[in-house]
C-alpha positions in Angstrom: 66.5 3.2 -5.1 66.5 4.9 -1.7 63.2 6.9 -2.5 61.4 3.5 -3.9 62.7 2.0 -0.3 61.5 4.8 1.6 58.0 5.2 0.2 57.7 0.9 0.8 58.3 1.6 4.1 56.3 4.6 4.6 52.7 3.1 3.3 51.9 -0.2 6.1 49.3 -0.8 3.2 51.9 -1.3 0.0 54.2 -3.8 2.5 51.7 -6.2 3.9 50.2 -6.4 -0.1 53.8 -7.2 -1.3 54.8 -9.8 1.6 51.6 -11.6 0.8 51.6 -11.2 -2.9 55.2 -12.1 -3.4 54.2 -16.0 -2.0 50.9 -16.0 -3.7 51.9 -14.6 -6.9 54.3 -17.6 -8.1 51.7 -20.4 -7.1 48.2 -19.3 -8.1 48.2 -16.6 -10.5 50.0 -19.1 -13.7 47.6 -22.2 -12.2 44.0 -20.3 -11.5 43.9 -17.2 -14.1 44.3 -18.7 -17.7 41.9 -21.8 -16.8 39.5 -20.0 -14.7 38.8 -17.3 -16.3 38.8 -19.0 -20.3 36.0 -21.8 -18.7 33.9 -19.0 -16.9 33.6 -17.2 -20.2 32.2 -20.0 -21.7 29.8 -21.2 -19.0 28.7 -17.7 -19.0 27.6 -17.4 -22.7 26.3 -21.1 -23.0 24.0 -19.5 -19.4 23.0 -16.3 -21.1 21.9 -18.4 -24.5 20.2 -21.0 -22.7 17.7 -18.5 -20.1 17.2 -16.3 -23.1 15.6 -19.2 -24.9 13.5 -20.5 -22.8 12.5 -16.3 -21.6 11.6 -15.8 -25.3 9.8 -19.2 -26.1 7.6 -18.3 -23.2 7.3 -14.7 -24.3 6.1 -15.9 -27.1 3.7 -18.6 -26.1 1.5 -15.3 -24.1 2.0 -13.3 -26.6 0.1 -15.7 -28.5 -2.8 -16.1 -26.4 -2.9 -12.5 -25.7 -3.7 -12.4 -29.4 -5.9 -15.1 -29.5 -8.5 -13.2 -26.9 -8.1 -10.3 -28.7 -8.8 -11.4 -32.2 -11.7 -13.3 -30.0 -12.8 -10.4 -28.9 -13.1 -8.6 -32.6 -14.8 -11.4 -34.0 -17.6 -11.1 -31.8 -17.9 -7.3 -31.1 -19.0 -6.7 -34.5 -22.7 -8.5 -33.5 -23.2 -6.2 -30.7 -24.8 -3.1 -32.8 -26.8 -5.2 -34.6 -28.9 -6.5 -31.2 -28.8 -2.8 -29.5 -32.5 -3.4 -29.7 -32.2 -6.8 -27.4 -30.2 -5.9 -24.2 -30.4 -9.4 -23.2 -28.9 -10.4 -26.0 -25.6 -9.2 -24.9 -25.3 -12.1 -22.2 -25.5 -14.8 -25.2 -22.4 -12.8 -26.5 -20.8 -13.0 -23.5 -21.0 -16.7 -23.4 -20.2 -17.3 -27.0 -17.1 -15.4 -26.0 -16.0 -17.3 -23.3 -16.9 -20.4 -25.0 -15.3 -19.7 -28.4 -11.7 -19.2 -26.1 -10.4 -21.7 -23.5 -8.1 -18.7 -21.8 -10.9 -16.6 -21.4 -12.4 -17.0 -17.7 -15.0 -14.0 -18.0 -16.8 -11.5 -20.5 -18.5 -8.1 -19.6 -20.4 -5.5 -22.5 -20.4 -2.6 -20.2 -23.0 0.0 -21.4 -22.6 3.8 -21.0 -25.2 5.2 -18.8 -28.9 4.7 -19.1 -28.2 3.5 -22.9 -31.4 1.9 -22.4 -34.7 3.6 -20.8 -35.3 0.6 -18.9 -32.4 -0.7 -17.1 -31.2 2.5 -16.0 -27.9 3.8 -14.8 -26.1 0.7 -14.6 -26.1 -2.1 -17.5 -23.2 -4.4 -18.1 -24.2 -8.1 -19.2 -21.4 -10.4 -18.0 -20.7 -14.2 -17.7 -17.9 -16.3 -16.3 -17.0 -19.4 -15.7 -18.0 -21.4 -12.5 -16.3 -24.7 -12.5 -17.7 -26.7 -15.9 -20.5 -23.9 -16.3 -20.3 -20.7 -17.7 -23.1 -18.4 -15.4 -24.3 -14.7 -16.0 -25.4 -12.1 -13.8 -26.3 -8.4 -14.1 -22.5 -6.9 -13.2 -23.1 -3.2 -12.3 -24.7 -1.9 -9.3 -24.6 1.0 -6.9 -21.6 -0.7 -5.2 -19.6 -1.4 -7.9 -20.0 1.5 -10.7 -17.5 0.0 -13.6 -18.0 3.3 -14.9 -14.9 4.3 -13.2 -12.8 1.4 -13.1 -10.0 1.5 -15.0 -10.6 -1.0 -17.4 -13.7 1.1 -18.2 -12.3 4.8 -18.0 -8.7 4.3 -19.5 -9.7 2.7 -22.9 -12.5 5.7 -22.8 -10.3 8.3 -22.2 -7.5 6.7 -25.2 -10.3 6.0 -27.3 -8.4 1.8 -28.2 -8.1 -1.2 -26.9 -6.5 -1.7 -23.4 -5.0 -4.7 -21.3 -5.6 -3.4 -17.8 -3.1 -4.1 -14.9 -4.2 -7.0 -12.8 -6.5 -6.5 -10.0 -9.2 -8.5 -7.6 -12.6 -8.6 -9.1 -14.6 -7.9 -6.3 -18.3 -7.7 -7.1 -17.2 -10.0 -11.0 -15.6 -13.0 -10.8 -13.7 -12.7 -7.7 -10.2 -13.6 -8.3 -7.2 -11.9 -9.7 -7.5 -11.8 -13.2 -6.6 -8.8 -16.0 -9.0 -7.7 -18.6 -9.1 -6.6 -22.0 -11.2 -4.0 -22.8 -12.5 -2.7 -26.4 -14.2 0.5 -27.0 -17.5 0.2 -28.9 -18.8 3.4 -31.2 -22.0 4.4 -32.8 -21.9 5.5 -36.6 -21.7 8.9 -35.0 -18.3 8.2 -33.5 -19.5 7.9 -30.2 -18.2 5.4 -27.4 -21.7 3.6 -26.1 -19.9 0.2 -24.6 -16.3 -1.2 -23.5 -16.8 -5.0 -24.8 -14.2 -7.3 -22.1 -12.6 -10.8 -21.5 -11.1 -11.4 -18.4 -8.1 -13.8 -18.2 -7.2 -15.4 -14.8 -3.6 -14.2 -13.5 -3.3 -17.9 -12.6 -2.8 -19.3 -16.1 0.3 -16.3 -16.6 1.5 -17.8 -13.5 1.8 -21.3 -14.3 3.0 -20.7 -17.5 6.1 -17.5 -15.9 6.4 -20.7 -13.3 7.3 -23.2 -15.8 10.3 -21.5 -16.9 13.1 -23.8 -15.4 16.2 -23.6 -17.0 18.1 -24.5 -13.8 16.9 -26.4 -10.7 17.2 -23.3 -8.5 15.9 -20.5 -10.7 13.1 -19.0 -9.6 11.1 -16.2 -11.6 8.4 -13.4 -11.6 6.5 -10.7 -13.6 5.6 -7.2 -13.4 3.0 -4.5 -14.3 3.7 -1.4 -15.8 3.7 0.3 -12.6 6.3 -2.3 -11.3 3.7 -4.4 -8.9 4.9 -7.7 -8.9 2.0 -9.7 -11.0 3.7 -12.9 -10.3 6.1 -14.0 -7.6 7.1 -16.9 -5.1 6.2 -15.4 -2.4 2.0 -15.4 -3.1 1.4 -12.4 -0.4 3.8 -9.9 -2.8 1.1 -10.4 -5.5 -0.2 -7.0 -6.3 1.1 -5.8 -2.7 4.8 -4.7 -3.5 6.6 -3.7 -6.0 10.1 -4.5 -7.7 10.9 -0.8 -6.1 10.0 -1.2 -2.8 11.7 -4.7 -2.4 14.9 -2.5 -3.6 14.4 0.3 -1.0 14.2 -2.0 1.5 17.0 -4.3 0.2 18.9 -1.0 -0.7 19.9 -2.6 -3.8 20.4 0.1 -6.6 21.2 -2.5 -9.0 17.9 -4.0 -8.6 16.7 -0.8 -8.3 17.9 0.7 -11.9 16.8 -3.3 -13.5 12.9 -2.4 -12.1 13.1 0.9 -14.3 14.3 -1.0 -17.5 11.8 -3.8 -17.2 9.1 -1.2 -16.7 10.4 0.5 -19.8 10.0 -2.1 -21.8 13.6 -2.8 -22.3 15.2 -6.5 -22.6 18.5 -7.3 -21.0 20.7 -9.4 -18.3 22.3 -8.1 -14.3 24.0 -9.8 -11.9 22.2 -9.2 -8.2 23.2 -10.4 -4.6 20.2 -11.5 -2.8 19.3 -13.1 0.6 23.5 -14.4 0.3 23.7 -15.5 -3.2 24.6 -14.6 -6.6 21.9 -14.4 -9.5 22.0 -13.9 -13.1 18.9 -11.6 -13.5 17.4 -12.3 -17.4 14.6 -10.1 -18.0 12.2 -9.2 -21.4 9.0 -7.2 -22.2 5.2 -8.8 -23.1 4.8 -5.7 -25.9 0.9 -6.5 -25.7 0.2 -5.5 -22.1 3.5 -3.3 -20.9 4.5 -6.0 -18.4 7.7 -7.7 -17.7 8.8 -11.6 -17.2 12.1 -12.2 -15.5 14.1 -15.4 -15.0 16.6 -15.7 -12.1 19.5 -17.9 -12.2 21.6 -18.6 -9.0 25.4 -18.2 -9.4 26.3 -21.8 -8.2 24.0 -23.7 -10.2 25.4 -22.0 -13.8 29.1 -22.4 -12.6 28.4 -25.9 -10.6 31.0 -27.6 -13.2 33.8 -25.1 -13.4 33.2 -24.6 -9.7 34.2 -28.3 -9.2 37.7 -27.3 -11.2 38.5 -24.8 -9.6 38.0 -26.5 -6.2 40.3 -29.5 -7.1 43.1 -27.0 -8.1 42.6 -25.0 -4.7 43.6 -28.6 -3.2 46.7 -28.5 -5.2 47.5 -25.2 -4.3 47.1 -25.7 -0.7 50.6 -26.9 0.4 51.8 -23.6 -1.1 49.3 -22.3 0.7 50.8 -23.7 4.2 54.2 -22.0 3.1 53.0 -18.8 2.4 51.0 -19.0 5.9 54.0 -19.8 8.0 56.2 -16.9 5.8 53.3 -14.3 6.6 52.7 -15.2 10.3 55.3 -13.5 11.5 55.5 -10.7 9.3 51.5 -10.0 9.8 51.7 -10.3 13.3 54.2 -8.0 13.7 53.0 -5.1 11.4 49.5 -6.2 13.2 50.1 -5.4 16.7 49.2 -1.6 16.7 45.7 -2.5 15.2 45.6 -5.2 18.2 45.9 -2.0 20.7 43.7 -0.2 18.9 41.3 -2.7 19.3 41.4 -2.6 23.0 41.0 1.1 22.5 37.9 0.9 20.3 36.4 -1.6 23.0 36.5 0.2 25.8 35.2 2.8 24.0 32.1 1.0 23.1 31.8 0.2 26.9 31.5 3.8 27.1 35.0 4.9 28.1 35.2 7.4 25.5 38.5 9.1 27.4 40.6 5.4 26.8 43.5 5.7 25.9 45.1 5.1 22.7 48.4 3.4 21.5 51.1 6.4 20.2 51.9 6.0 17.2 55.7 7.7 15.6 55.5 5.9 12.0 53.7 8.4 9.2 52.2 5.9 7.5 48.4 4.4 7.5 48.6 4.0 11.0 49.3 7.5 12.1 46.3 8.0 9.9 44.1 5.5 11.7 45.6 6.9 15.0 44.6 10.4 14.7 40.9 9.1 13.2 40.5 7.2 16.2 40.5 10.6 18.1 38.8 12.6 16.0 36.3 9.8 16.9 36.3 9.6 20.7 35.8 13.5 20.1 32.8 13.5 17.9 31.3 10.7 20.3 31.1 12.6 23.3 30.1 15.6 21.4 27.1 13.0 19.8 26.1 11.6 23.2 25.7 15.2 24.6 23.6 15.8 21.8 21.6 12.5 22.2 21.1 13.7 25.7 19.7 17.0 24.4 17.3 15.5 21.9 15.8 12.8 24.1 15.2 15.4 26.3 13.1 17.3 24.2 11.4 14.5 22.9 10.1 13.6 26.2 8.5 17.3 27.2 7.0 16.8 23.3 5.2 13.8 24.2 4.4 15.1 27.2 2.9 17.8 26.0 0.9 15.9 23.0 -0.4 13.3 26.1 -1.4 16.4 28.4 -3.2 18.0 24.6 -5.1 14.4 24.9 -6.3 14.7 27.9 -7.5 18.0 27.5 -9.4 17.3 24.2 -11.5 14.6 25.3 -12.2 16.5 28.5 -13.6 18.8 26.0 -16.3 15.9 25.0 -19.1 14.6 27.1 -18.0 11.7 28.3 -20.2 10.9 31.5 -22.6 8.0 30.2 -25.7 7.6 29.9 -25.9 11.3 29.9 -29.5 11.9 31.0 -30.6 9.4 33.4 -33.4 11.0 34.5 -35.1 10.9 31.3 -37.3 8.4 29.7 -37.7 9.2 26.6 -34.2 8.8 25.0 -30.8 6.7 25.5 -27.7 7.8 24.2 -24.0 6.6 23.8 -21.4 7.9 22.1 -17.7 6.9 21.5 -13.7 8.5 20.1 -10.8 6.5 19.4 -8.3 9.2 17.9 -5.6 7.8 15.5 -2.5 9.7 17.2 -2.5 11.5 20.8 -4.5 14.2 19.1 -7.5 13.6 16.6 -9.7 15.8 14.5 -13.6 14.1 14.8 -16.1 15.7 16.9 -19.2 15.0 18.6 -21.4 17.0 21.3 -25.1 16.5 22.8 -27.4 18.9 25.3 -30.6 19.0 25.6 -32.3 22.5 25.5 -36.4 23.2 26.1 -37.2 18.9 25.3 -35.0 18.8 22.1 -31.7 17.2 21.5 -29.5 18.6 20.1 -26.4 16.3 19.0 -23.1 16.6 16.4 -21.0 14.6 14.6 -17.8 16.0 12.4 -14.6 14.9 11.1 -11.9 17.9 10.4 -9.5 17.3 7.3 -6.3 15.8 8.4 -4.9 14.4 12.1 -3.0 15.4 14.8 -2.4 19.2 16.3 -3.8 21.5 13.7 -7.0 19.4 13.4 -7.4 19.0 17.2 -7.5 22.7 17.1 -10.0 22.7 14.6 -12.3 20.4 16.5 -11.9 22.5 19.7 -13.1 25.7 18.0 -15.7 23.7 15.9 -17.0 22.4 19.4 -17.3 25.7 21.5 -18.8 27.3 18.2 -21.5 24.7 17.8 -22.5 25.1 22.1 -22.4 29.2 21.0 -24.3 29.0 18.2 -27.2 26.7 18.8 -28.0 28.8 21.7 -29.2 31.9 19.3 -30.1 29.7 16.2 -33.0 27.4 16.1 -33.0 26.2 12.3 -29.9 23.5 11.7 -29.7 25.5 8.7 -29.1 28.6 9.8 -26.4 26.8 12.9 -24.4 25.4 10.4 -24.4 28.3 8.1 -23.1 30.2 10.8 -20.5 27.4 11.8 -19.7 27.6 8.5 -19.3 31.2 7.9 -16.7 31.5 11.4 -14.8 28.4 9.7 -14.4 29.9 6.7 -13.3 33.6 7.3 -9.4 33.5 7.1 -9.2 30.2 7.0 -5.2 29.8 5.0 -4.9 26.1 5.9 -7.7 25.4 3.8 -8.7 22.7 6.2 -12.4 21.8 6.2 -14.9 19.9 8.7 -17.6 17.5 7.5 -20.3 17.7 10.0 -23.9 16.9 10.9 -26.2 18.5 12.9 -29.5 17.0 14.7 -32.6 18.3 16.6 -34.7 15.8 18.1 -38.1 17.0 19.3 -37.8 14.5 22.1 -42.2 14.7 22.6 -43.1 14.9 18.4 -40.1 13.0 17.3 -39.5 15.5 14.9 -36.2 14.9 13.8 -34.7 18.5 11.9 -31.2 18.0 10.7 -28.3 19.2 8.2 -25.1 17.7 6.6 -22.0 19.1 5.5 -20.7 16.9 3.4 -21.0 14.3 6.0 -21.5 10.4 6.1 -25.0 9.9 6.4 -26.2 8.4 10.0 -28.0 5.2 9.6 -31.4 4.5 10.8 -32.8 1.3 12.9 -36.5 1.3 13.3 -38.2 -1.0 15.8 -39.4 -3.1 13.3 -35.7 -4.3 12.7 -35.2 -2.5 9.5 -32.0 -1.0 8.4 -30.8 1.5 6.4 -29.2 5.1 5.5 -31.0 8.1 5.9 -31.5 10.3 2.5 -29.5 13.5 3.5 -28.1 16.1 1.0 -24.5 15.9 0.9 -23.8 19.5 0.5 -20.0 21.2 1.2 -18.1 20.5 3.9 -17.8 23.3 7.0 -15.1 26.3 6.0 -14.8 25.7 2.2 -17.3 28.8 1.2 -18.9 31.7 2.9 -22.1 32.3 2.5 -23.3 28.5 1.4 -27.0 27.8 1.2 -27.7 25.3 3.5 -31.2 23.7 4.2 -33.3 22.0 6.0 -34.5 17.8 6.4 -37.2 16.9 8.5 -38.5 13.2 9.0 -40.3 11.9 11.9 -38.9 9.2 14.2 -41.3 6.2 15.9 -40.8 5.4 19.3 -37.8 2.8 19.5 -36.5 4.1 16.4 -32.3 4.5 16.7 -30.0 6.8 15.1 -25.7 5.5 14.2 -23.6 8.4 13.5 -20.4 8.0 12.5 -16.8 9.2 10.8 -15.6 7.6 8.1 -12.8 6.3 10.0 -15.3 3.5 11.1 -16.4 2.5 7.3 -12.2 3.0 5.9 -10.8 0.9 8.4 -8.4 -1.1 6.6 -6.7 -4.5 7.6 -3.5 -5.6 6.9 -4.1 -6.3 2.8 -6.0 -2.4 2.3 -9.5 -4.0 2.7 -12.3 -1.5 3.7 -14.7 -2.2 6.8 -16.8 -1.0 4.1 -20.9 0.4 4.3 -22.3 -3.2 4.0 -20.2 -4.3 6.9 -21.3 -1.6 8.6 -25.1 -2.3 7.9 -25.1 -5.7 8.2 -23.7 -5.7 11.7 -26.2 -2.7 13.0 -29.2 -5.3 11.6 -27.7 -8.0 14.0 -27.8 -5.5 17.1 -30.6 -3.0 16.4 -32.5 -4.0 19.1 -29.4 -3.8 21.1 -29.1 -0.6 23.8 -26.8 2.5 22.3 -23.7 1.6 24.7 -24.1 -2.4 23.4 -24.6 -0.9 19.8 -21.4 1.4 20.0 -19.3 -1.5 21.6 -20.2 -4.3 18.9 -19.0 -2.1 16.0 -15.8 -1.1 17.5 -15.1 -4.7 18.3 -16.2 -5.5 14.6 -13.9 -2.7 13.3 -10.8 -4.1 15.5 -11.5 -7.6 14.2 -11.3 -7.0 10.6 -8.0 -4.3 11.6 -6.6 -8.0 12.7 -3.9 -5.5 14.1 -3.6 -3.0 11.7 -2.4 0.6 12.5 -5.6 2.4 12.9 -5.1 5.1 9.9 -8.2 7.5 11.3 -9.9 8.5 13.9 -12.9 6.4 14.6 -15.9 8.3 16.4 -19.5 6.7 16.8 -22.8 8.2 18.2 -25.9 5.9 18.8 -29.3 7.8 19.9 -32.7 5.2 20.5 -35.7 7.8 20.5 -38.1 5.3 23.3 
């Protein structure tokens, strides 16, 4: 008896439980358990039943129209071998396709290429609906080679039929849709065509959407790759994933539910989001790999046995009133330490880390506390110091990075225009690095009436790539001086990069010489964009320029030589790609056409106008973006 009372009185845990259980027990337990707990065992099955229902009914219901396009599909592919000798036949097919299945929004027969002699490269009938019509175009092109998209490659490569994950059909149809692709072969076993029907991601939303099996459930689907196909939030659509949303939640549970709905697997969790309770009722679509899943908020399954249990809380409540005004005292009592120590912890937070604590002479949990709370004014002071430390060397770091910044673009000619005293040419160039340090390049001079002008972009950002550019730079001024071919300059920029170059890290780069009287224009790339050219006339367009490898890959590349001739008021735009893969804030490109179609509006524009409209149209289609590269730009006007 005397060692049960002395370990009660030793824990301040064990006697605040039993003061407050002792009241409580007698009053709820008998009332609240048996009822409770029998009703919420039944709500929860009739719940479970009723969501896995409705999940498979509509399970089913796409299952069955994933069939139907399919079997579409098969019924239709078998006339395409027998027209191989009438390519425009294929667009007849494609509308019989579309037409023969309501759910089908589009139809491609993607050729392999130059299957025929004269439509070259790229052939791929396709038709899709616009409005009430069904239209057709020509879908391949130099700007959207379905060769590689994965619809096209992945049902190649597994040599059967494929449902693709969703994605935006830029350059098709033009909306979010998912496509079914079928692999066509010659008697020879040969794949010669990928036969397609599109279906909108809008009908699987309506129809995930329509699952309601209580007024507050809401519902989505995934891919395979857990992108969320459909969701309630429309910006989440093919932009995050069922992972990421648990990262940032740090929910494992929703985490470890993502992995078995990508796996295919069926089954029911309980998750806390945004401050409520959910039932979390989730199956597979076997056709396609994706996942549907139907969430149930806590309080609108258990609204009914909710209601019970509030009317016997009412009951309960003048025992309620007793047990408070038993426990007041007691509480308050065994309380007051923690009251001192929170005057202690207070002061602390002010700073005070030398306040004084209460003293403590019991052994129990609040001797423990006690000597944590010093262990913790200890390991403060010892933090702060360390704080101290860090910030410090964080600040002669950035220092240092905004003094490397200031020396790398002193490195550039930056004094513009550069040659005022001439006539014959107007230049402007232009560097934005991404962070305080970049790797693109450019340099000018003019040597015995010929300009000589670079552009390069070194692999990767920051310090090592500054250091890069630098040597790139000074090698270029060194070189040129000896070398008169761009041939034999780059080889020999090439051939410095490359000798004991362990970082692997490469440069693409290209090299001009202007003939400023001819308007000879020699020039070589190294894996480089290619510059665009503006004549006077008001025509646009990319120079032909061989794309060659990159600067310090390979010693001892063979190099060679372009020449064309420039007329007078002809201009040249180089650039990094950091000004054609500038992406806003939903991973769109600036893109080449962009890029062309605002040089045609300004090519009669001067250089510094030219330079100043493209990184204002680049900054406009960020819409404030983080700028992921560095963006350098170089306009020359031969006049």
């Amino acid at each position: 008896m005397n060692k049960l009372k002395y370990f009660i009185l030793k824990s301040f845990s064990l006697r605040l439980t039993l003061y407050i259980l002792l009241t409580a027990a007698t009053i709820f337990v008998i009332t609240l358990l048996l009822s409770y707990y029998s009703a919420y065992s039944h709500v929860h099955s009739e719940a479970q039943e009723k969501a896995e229902v409705t999940l498979d009914n509509t399970i089913l219901q796409i299952d069955n129209v994933l069939n139907s396009v399919e079997t579409a599909v098969h019924n239709i592919a078998w006339l395409v071998p027998t027209a191989l000798d009438n390519p425009e036949y294929m667009y007849s097919l494609t509308k019989k396709l579309i037409e023969s299945n309501p759910y089908i929004c589009g139809s491609a027969i993607a050729f392999e290429p130059f299957s025929f002699e004269d439509k070259g490269r790229f052939y791929s009938p396709y038709s899709y609906r616009e409005g009430d019509s069904i239209v057709s175009k020509q879908l391949g092109t130099a700007d959207y080679d379905y060769h590689y998209m994965d619809w096209y490659q992945i049902p190649k490569l597994l040599g059967s039929k494929y449902w693709s994950e969703p994605y935006y059909d830029a350059g098709g149809a033009n909306l979010i849709m998912t496509t079914f692709a079928y692999p066509l072969y010659d008697a020879e076993g040969r794949m010669y065509a990928i036969f397609t029907a599109d279906i909108s991601l809008e009908w699987f939303a309506d129809m995930v959407n329509n699952i309601k099996p209580y007024p507050n459930s809401y519902n989505f689907m995934i891919g395979r790759g857990g992108s969320f196909l459909v969701h309630r939030r429309k910006e989440a659509i093919l932009n995050e994933t069922i992972f990421a949303n648990s990262i940032y939640s740090n929910d494992e549970v929703l985490n470890e539910t993502g992995h078995k709905m990508v796996d295919g697997k069926k089954g029911m969790t309980k998750l806390d989001r945004e401050g409520h309770k959910f039932y979390l009722f989730y199956a597979p679509i076997k056709a396609t790999g994706w996942s549907v899943a139907v969430a149930c908020m806590y309080s609108d399954i258990f609204a009914g046995i909710d209601h019970m249990r509030n009317i016997t809380l009412l009951v309960a409540l003048l025992g309620l009133l007793l047990m408070t005004l038993f426990c007041y005292y007691t509480i308050r009592r065994q309380t007051m330490p923690l009251k001192r120590f929170a005057e202690s912890a207070t002061d602390i937070a002010h700073g005070d880390f030398n306040a004084k604590l209460p003293v403590i002479y019991s052994r129990d949990e609040m001797r423990i506390l006690s000597d944590s709370f010093r262990y913790m004014q200890k390991s403060l002071k010892k933090y702060i110091e360390e704080l101290k430390d860090t910030t410090a060397k964080k600040e002669r770091i950035e220092s240092e990075l905004r003094i490397a910044h200031d020396i790398q673009m002193g490195m550039l000619p930056k004094i513009f225009p550069p040659f005022p005293q001439r006539n014959d040419v107007e230049l402007h160039a232009r560097l934005v690095p991404a962070k305080e340090v970049g790797g693109d390049l450019y340099d000018f001079f003019i040597n015995d009436n010929k300009l000589y002008f670079i552009v390069g972009d070194v692999s990767g950002k920051g310090v090592p790539a500054s250091l890069l550019m630098a040597v790139t730079c000074r090698l270029f001024r060194t070189v040129s001086s000896h070398m008169l071919a761009p041939s034999e300059i780059v080889s020999a920029l090439n051939n410095a990069l490359a000798d004991s170059n362990e970082s692997c890290m490469f440069c693409t780069f290209f090299l001009g010489i202007l003939d400023l009287k001819s308007g000879e224009l020699k020039y070589c790339n190294a894996g480089h964009n290619p510059p665009v050219i503006m004549g006077g006339d008001g025509k646009v367009e990319f120079m032909s320029v061989n794309s060659n490898i990159p600067l310090g890959l390979m010693e001892d590349f063979a190099y060679e030589d372009e020449c064309l001739v420039l007329e007078k008021g002809t201009s040249l735009f180089l650039y990094t790609d950091g000004v054609t893969e500038a992406e806003n804030g939903v991973k769109e490109l600036f893109s080449d056409d962009k890029l062309l179609h605002l040089l045609k509006e300004n090519c009669n524009c001067s250089p510094d106008e030219i330079t100043d409209r493209v990184m204002a149209g680049v900054v406009s289609h960020a819409s404030g973006a983080e700028q992921s590269d560095d963006i350098t730009m170089m306009c020359i006007k031969f006049k």
